[in-house]
PDB file of N, CA, C and O in Angstrom:
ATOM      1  N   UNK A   1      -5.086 -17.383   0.523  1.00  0.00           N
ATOM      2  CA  UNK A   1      -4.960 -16.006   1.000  1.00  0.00           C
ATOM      3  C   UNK A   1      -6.306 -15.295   0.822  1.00  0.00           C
ATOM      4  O   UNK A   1      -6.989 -15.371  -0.199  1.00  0.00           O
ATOM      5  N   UNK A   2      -6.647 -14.522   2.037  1.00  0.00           N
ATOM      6  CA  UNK A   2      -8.070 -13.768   1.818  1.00  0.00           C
ATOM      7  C   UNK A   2      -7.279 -12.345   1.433  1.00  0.00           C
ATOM      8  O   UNK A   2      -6.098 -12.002   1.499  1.00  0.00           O
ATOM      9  N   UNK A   3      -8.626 -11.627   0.959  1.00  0.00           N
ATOM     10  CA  UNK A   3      -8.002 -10.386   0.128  1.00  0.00           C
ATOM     11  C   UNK A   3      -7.866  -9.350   1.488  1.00  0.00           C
ATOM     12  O   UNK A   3      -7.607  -8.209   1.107  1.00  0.00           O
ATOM     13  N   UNK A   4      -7.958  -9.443   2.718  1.00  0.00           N
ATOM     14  CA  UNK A   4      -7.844  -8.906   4.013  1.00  0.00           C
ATOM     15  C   UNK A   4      -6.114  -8.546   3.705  1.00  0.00           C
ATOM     16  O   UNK A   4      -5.810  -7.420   4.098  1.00  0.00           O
ATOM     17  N   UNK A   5      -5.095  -9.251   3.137  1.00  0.00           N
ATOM     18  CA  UNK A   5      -4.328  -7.909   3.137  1.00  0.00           C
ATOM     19  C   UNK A   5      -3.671  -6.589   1.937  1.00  0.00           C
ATOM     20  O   UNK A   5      -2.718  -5.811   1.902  1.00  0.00           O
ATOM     21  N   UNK A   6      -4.805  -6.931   1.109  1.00  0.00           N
ATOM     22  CA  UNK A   6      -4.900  -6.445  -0.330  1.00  0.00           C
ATOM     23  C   UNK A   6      -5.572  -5.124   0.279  1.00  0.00           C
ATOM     24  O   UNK A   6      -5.120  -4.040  -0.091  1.00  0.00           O
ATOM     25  N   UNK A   7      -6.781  -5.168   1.324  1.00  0.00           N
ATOM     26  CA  UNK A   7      -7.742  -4.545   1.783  1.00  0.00           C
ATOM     27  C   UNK A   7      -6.607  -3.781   2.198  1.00  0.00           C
ATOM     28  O   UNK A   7      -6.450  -2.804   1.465  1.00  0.00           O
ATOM     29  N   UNK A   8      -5.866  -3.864   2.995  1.00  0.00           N
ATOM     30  CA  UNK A   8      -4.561  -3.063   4.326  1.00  0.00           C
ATOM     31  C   UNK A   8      -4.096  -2.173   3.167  1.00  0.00           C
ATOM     32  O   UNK A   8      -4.214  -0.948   3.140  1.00  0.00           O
ATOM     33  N   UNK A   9      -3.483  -3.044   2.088  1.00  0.00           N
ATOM     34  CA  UNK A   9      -2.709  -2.065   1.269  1.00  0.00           C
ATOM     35  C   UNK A   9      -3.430  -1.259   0.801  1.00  0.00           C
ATOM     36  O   UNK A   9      -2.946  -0.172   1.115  1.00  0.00           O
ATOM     37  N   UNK A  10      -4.476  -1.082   0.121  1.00  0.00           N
ATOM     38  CA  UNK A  10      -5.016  -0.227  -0.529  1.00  0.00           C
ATOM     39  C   UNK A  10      -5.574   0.679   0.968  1.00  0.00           C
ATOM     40  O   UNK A  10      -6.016   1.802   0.725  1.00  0.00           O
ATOM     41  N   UNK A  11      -5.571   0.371   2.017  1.00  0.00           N
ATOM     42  CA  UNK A  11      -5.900   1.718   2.837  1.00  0.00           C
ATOM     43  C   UNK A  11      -4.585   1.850   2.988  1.00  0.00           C
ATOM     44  O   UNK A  11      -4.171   2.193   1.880  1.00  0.00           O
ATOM     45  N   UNK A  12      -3.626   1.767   3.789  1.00  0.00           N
ATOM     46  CA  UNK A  12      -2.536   2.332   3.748  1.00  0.00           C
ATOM     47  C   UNK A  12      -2.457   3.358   2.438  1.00  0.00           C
ATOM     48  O   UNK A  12      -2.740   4.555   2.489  1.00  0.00           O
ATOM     49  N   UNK A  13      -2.018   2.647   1.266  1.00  0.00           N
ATOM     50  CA  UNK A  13      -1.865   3.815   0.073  1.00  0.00           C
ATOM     51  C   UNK A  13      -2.942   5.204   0.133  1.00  0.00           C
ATOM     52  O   UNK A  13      -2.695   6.378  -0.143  1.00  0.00           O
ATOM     53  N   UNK A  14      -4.103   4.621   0.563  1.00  0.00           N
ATOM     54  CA  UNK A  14      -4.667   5.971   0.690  1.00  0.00           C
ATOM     55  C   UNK A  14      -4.448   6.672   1.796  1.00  0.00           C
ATOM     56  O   UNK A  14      -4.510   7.896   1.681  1.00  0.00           O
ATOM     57  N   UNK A  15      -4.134   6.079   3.157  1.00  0.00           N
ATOM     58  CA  UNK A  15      -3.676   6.503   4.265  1.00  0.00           C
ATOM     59  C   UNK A  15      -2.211   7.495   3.675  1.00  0.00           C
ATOM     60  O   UNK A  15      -2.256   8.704   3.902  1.00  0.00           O
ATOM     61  N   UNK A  16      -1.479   7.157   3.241  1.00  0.00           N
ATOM     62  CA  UNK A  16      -0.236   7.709   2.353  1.00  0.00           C
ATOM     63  C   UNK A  16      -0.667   8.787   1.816  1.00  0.00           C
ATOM     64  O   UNK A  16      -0.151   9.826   2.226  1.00  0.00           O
ATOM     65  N   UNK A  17      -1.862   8.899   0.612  1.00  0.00           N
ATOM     66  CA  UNK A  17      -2.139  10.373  -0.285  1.00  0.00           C
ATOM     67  C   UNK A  17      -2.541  11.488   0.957  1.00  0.00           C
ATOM     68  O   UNK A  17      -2.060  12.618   1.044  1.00  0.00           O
ATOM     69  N   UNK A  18      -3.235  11.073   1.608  1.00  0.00           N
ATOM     70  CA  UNK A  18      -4.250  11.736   3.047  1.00  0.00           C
ATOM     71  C   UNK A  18      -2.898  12.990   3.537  1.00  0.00           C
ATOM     72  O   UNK A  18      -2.866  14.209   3.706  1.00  0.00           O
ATOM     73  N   UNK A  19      -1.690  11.597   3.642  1.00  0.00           N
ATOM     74  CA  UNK A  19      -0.796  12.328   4.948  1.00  0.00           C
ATOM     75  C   UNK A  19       0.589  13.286   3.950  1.00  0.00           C
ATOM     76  O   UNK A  19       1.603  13.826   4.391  1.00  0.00           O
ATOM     77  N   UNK A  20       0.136  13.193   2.670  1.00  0.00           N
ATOM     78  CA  UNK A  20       1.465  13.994   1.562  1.00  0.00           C
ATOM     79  C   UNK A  20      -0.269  15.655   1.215  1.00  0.00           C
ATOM     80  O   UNK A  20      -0.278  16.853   0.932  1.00  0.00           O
ATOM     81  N   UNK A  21      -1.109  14.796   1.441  1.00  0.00           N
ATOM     82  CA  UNK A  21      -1.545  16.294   0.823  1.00  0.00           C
ATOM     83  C   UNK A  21      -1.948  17.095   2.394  1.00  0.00           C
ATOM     84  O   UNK A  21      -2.024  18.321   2.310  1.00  0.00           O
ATOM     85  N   UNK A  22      -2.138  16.642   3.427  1.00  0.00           N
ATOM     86  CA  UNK A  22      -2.313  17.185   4.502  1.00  0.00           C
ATOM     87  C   UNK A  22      -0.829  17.460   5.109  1.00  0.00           C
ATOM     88  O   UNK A  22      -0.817  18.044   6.193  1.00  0.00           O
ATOM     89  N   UNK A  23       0.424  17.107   4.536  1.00  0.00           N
ATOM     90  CA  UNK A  23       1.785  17.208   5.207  1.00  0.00           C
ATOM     91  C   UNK A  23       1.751  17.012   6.500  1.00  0.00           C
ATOM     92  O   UNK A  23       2.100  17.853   7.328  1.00  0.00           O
ATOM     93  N   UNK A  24       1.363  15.983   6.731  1.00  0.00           N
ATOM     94  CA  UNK A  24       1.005  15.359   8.469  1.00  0.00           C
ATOM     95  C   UNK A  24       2.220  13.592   8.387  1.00  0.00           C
ATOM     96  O   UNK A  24       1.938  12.490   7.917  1.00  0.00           O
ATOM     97  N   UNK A  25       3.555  14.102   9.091  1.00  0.00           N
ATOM     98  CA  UNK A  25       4.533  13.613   8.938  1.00  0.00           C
ATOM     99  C   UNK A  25       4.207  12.084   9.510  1.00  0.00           C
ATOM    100  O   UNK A  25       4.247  10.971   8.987  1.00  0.00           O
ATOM    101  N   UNK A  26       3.878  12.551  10.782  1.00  0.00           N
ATOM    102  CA  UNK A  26       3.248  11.247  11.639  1.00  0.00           C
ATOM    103  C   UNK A  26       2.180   9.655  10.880  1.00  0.00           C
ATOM    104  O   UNK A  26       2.014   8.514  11.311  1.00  0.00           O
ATOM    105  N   UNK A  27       1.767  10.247   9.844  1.00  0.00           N
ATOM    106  CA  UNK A  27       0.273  10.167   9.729  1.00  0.00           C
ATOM    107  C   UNK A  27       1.164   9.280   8.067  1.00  0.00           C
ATOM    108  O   UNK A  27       0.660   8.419   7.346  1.00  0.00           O
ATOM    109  N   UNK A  28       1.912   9.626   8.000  1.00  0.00           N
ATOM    110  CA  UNK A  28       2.804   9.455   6.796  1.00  0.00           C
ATOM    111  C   UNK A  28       3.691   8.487   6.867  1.00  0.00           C
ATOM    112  O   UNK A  28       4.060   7.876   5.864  1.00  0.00           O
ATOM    113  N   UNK A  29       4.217   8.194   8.295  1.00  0.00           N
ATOM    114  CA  UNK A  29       5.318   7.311   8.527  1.00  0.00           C
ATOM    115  C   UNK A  29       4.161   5.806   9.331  1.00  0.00           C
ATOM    116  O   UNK A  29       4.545   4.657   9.549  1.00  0.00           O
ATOM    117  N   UNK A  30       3.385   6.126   9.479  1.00  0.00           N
ATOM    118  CA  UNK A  30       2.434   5.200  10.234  1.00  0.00           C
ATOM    119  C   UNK A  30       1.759   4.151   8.762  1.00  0.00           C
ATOM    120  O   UNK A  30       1.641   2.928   8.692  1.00  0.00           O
ATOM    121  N   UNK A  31       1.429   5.202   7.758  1.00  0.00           N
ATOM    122  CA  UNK A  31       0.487   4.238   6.806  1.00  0.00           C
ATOM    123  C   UNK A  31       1.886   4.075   5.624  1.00  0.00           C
ATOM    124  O   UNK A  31       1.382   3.507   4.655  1.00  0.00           O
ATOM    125  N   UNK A  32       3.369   4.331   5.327  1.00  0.00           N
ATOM    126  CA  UNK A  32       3.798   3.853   5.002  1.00  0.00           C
ATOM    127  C   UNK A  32       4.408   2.170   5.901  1.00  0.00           C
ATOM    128  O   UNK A  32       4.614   1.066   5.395  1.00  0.00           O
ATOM    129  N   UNK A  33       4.514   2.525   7.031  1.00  0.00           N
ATOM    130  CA  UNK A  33       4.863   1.313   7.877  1.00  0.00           C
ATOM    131  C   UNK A  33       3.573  -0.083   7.544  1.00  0.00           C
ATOM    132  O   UNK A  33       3.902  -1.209   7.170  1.00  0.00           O
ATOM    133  N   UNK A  34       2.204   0.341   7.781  1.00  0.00           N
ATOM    134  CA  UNK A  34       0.855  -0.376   7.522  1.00  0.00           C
ATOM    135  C   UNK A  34       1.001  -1.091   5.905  1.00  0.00           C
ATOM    136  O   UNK A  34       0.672  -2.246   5.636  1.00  0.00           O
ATOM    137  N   UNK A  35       1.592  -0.056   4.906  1.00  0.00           N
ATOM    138  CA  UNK A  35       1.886  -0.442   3.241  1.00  0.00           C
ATOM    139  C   UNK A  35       3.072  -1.900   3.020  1.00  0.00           C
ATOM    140  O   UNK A  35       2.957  -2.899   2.310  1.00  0.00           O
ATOM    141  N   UNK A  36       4.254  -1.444   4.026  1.00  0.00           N
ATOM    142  CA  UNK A  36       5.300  -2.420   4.203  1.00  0.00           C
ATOM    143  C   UNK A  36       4.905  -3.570   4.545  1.00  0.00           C
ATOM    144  O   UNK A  36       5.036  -4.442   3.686  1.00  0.00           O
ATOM    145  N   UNK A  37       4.258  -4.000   5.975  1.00  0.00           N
ATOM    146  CA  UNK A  37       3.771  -4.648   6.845  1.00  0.00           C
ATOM    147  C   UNK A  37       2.615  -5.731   5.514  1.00  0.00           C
ATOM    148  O   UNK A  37       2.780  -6.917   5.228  1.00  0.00           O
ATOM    149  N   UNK A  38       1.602  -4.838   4.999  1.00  0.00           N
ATOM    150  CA  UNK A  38       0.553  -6.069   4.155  1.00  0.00           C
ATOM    151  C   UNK A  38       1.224  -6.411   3.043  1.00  0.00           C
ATOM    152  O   UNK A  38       0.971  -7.522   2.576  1.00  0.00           O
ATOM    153  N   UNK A  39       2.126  -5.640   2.427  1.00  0.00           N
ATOM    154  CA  UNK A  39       3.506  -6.203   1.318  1.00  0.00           C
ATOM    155  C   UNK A  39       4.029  -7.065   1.821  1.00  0.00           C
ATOM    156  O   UNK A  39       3.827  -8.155   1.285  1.00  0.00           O
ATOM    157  N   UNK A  40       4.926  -7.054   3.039  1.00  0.00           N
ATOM    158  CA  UNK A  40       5.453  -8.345   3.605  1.00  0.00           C
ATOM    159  C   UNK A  40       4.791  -9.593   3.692  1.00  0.00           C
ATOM    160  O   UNK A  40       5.245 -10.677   3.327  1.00  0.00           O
ATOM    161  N   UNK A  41       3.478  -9.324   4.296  1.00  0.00           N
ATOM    162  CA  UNK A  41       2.395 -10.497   3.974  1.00  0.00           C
ATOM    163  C   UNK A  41       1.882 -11.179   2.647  1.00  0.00           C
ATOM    164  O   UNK A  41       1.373 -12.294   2.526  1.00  0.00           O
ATOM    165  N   UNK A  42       2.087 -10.441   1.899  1.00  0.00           N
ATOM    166  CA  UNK A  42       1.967 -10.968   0.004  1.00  0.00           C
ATOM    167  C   UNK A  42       2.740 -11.321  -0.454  1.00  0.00           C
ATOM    168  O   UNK A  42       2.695 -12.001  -1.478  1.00  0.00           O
ATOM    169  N   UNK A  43       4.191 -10.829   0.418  1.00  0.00           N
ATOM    170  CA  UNK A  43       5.225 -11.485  -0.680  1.00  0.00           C
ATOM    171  C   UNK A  43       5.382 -13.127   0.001  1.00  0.00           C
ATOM    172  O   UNK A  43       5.894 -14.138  -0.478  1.00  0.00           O
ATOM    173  N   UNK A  44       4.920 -12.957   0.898  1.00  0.00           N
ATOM    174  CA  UNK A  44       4.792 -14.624   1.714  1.00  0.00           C
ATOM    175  C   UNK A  44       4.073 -15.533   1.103  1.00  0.00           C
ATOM    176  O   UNK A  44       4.331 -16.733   1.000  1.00  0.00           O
ATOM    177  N   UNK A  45       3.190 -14.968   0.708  1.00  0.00           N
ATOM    178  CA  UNK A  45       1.990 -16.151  -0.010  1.00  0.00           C
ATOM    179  C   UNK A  45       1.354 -15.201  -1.493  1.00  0.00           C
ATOM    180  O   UNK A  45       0.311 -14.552  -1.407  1.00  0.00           O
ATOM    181  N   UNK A  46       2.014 -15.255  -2.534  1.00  0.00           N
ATOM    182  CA  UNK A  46       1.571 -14.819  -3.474  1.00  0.00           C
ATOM    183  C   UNK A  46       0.853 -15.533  -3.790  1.00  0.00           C
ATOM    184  O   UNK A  46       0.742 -16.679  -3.355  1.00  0.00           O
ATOM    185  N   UNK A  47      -0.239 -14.663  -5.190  1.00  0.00           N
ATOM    186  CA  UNK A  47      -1.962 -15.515  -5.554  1.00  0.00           C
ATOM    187  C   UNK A  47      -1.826 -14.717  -6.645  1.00  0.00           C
ATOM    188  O   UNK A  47      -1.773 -13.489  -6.568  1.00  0.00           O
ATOM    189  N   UNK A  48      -1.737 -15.657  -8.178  1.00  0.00           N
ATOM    190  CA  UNK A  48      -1.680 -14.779  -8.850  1.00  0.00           C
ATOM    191  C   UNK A  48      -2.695 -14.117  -9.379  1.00  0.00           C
ATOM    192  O   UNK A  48      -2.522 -13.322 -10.303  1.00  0.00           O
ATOM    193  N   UNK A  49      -4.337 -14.469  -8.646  1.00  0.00           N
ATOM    194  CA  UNK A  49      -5.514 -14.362  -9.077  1.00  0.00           C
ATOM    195  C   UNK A  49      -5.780 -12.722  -8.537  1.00  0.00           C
ATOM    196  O   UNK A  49      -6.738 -12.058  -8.932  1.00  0.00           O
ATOM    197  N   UNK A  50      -4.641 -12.164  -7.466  1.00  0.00           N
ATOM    198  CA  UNK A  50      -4.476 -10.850  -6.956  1.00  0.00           C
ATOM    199  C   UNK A  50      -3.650 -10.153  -7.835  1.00  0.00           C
ATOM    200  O   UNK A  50      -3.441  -8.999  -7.461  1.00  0.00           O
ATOM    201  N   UNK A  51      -3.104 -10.476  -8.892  1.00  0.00           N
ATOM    202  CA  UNK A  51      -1.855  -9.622  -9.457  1.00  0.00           C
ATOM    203  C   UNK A  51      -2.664  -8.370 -10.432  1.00  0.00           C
ATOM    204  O   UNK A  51      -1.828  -7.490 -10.638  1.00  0.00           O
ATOM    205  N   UNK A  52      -3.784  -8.074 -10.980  1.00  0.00           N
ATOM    206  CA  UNK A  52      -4.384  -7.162 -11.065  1.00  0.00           C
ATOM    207  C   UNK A  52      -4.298  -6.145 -10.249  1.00  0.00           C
ATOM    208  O   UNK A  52      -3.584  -5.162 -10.448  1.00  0.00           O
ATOM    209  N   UNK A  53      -4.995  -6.317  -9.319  1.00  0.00           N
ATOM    210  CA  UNK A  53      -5.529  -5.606  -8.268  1.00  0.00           C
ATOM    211  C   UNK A  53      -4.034  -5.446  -7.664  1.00  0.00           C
ATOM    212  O   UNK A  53      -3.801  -4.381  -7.093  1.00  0.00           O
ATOM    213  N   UNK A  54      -3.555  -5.895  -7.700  1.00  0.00           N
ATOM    214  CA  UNK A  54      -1.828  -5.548  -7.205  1.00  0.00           C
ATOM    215  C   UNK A  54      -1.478  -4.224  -7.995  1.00  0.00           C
ATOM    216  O   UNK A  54      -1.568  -3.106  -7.487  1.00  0.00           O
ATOM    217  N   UNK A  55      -1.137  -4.428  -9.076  1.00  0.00           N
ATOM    218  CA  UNK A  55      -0.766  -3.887 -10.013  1.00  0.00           C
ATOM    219  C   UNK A  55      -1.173  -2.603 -10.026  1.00  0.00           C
ATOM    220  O   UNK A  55      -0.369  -1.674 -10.098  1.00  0.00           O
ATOM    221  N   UNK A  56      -3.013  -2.369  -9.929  1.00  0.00           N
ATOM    222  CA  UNK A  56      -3.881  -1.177  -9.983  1.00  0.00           C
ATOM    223  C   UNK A  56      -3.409  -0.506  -8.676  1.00  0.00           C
ATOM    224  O   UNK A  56      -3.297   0.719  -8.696  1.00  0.00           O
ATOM    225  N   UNK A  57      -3.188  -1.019  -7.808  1.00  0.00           N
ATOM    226  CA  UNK A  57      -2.448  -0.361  -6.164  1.00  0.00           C
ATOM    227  C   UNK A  57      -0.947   0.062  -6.419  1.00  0.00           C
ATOM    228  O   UNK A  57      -0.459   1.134  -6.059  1.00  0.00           O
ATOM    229  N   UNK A  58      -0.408  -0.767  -6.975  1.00  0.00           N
ATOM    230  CA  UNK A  58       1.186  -0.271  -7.695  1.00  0.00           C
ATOM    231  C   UNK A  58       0.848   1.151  -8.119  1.00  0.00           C
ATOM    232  O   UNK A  58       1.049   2.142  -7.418  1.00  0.00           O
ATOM    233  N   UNK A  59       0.265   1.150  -9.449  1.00  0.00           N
ATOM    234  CA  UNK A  59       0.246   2.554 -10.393  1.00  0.00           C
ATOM    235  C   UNK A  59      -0.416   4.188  -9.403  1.00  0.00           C
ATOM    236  O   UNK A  59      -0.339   5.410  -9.530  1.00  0.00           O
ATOM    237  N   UNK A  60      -1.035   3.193  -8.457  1.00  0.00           N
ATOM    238  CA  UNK A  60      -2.091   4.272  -7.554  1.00  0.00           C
ATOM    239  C   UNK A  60      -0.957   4.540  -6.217  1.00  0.00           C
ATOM    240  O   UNK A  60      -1.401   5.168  -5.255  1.00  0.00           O
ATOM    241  N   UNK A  61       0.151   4.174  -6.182  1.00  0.00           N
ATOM    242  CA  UNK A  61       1.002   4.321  -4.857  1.00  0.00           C
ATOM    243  C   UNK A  61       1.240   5.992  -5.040  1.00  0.00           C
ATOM    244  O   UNK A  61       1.435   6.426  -6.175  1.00  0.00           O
ATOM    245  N   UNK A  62       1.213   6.985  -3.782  1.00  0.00           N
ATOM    246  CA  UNK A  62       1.488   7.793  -4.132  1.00  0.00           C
ATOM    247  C   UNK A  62       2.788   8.757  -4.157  1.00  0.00           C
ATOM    248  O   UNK A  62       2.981   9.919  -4.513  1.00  0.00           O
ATOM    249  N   UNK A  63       3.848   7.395  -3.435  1.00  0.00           N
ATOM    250  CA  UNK A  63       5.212   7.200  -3.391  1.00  0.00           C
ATOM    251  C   UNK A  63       6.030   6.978  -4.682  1.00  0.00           C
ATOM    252  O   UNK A  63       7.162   7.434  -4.847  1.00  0.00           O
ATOM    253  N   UNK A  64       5.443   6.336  -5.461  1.00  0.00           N
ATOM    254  CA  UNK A  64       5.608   5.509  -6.627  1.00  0.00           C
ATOM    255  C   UNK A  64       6.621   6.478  -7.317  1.00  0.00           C
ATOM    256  O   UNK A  64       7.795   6.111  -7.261  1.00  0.00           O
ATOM    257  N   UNK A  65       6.405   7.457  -7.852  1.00  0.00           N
ATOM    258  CA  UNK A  65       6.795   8.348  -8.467  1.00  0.00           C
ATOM    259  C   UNK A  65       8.399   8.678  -7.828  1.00  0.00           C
ATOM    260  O   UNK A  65       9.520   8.884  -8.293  1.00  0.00           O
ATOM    261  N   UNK A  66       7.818   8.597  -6.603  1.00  0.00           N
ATOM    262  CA  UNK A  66       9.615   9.135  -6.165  1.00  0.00           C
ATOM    263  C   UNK A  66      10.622   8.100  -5.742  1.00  0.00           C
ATOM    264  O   UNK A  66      11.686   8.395  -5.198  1.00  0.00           O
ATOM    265  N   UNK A  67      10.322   7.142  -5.958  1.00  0.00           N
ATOM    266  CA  UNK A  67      10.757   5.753  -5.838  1.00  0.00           C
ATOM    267  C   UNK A  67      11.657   5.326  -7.128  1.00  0.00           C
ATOM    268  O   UNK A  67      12.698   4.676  -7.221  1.00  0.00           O
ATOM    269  N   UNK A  68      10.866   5.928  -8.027  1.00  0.00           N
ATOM    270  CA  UNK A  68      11.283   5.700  -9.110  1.00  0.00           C
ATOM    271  C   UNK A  68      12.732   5.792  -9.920  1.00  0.00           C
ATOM    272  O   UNK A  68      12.802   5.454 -11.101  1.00  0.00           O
TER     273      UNK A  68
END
């Protein structure tokens, strides 16, 4: 696995903070869909040499909280 969809998630998640502090609904449902989409791809081929950097994107989700 190349880190190309580690890369997706961590823009998505920031694509995510962008569209909760700008309240841009569109913009919100697009980079949560982009977050799902490179998750789906990791859970296909996990690497546990990514589970850091997983993890640091976990705590940084800005959903996280209400998920909870």
């Amino acid at each position: 696995m190349t880190t190309e969809p580690l890369q997706r998630l961590a823009t998505a998640l920031e694509g995510e903070r962008q569209a909760l502090v700008h309240n841009d609904v569109p913009a919100l449902v697009q980079a949560t869909s982009d977050k799902l989409a490179a998750l789906r791809e990791l859970e296909m081929a996990p690497d546990l040499a990514y589970a850091e950097r997983l993890r640091e994107l976990a705590e940084n989700n800005p959903l996280g909280d209400y998920l909870r």
